[in-house]
Structure formats: C-alpha cells, structure tokens
C-alpha positions as CSV (number, residue, x, y, z in Angstrom):
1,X,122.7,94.1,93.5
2,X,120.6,96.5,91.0
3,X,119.9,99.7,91.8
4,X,116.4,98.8,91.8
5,X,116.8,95.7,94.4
6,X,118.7,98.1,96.5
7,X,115.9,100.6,96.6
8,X,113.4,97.9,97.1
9,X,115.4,96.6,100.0
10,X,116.1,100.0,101.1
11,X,112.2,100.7,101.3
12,X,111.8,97.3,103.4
13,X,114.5,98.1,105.9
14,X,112.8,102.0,106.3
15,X,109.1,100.2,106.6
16,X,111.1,97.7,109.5
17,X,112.4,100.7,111.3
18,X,109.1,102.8,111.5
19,X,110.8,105.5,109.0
20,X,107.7,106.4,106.8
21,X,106.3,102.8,107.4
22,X,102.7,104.2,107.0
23,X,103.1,105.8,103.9
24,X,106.0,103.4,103.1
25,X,103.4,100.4,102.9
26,X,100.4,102.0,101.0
27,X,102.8,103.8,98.2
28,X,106.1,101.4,98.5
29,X,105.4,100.6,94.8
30,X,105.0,104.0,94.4
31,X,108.0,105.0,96.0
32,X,110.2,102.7,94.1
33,X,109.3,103.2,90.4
34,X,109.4,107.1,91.2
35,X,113.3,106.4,92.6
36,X,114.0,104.0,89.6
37,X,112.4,106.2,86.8
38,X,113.8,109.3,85.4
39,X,111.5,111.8,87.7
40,X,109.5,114.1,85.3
41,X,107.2,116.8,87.0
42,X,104.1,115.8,84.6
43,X,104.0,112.4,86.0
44,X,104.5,113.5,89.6
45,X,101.5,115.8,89.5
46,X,99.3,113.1,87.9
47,X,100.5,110.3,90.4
48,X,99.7,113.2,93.6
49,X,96.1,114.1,91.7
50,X,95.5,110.1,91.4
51,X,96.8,109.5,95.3
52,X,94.3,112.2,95.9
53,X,91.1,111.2,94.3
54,X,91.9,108.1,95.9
55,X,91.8,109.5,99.6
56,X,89.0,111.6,98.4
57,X,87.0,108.2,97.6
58,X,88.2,106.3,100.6
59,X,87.4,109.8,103.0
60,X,83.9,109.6,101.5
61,X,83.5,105.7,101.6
62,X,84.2,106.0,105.6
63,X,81.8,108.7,106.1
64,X,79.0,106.8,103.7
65,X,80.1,103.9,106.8
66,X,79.5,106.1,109.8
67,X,76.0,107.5,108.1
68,X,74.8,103.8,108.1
69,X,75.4,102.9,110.9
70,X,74.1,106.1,112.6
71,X,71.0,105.5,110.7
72,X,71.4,101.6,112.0
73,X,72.0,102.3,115.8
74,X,68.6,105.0,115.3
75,X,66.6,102.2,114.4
76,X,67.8,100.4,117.6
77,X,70.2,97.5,115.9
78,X,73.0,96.1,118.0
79,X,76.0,97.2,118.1
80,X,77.9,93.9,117.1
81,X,75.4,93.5,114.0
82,X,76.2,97.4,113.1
83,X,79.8,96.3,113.0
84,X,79.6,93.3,111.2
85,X,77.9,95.2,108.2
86,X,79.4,98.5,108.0
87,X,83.3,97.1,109.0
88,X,83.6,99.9,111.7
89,X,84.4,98.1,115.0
90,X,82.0,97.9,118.3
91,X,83.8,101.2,120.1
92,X,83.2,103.2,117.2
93,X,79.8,102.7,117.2
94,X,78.9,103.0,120.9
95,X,80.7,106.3,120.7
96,X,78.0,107.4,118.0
C-alpha cells in the first residue's frame, strides 16, 4: 500500500470511529494532500485564510436565512412554506 492509500484509509477508519469525523468529512481532502505534501508554512496559512472566508460566507449565508424567514413568519407565512424556501427546518422557525 502507498503512503498516500494508507493515509486515505487511515482518514476513513478515524471518520468511522468518531475521531475528528466532523472536521474529518468537510476537510478529508484537505487533510490528506497536507499529510502527502511536503508541509510548507506559506501554503498552510493560505489553506487556513481560504477555510476561513469559507466559514465566513457560509456564517453569513445562514444568518441572510434566519433574516428571511424572520421577515417571512412577520408577514404571517407558514411555517412549513418558511422552511421549504429558506432550507431551515420547522423547529427553527417556530422558535423565531
């Protein structure tokens, strides 16, 4: 087996064990080419600075989602219709 299968596999197994399965699943490609590669501190930085505009975007996508359907429930739509457009589910919105 290459070192790279074995990381692969060894990212599967961590993922089927709950080690890091959370972050393990969103960044296993990640994960791997970092392990693979030769690690250089200038590509480390840009990869945390990209992971982190990305959860910047998704942070402000949800709260763009809860503002809708704020504005929604206001103007007295249902709660199943709120959740159907915005993709937040029914308990989320009667908790609004």
């Amino acid at each position: 087996m290459s070192l790279e299968e074995a990381i692969r596999k060894t990212v599967l197994d961590c993922i089927g064990q709950n080690i890091l399965k959370e972050y393990l699943e969103k960044h296993k490609k990640v994960v791997v080419n970092m392990i693979v590669a030769e690690w250089d501190m200038d590509i480390a930085l840009k990869v945390q600075e990209e992971e982190s505009e990305v959860r910047g975007f998704e942070n402000g996508m949800a709260n763009e989602r809860r503002k809708t359907a704020r504005a929604m429930k206001a103007e007295g739509m249902d709660a199943d219709t709120i959740a159907r457009i915005t993709g937040l589910t029914v308990d989320d919105i009667l908790r609004m």
